[in-house]
N, C-alpha and C positions, 0 to 999 in steps of 0.2 A: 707193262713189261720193262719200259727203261729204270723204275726206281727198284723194281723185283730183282733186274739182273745187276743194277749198278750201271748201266751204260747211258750214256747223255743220250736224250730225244733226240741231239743235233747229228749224232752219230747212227743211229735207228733210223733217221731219215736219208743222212747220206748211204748206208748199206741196201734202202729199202728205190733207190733213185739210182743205182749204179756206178755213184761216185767216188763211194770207197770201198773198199774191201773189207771186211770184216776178219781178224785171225781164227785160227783152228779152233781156240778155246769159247770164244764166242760162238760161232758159228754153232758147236755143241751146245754150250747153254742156251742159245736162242731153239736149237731143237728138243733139247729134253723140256723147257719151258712149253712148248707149244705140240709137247707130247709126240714127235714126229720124229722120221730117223732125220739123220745129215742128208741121205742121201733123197727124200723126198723135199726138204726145205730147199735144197740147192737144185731142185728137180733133173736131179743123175740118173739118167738110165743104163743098166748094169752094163750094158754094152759099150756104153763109154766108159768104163773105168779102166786106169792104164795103170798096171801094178805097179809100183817104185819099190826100190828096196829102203829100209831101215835109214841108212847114212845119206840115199839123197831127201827123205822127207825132211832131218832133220839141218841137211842144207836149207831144203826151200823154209823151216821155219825160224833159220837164224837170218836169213833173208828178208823175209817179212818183219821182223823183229826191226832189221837197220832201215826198213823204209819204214816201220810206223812213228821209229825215232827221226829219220830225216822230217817226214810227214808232220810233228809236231810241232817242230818248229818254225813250222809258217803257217798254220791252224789257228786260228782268230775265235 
């Protein structure tokens, strides 16, 4: 899976341990790889889902964006 999707094993182990987060688009490719929705990889049950509009997802993924860049540089 990590040379299929392009993502480091050291990163597949940190998402698979709890230690880092994985982004949106990951998170996708790791589910159409593994043939499943988002919401069964992340196992979401429909009853937690909490609708956001448009302009705050695209908050939370410029968000993610500045921590995976703060997060790199100090990633060894």
């Amino acid at each position: 899976m990590s040379k299929d999707l392009n993502i480091s094993y050291r990163s597949i182990q940190r998402y698979s341990s709890g230690t880092r987060e994985p982004d949106y688009k990951t998170i996708v490719d790791i589910a159409n790889y593994l043939n499943v929705t988002v919401d069964d990889l992340l196992n979401v049950e429909k009853s937690n889902i909490i609708p956001i509009s448009l302009e705050d997802f695209n908050e939370i993924k410029s968000l993610q964006k500045r921590i995976d860049e703060i997060y790199k540089k100090y990633e060894k």
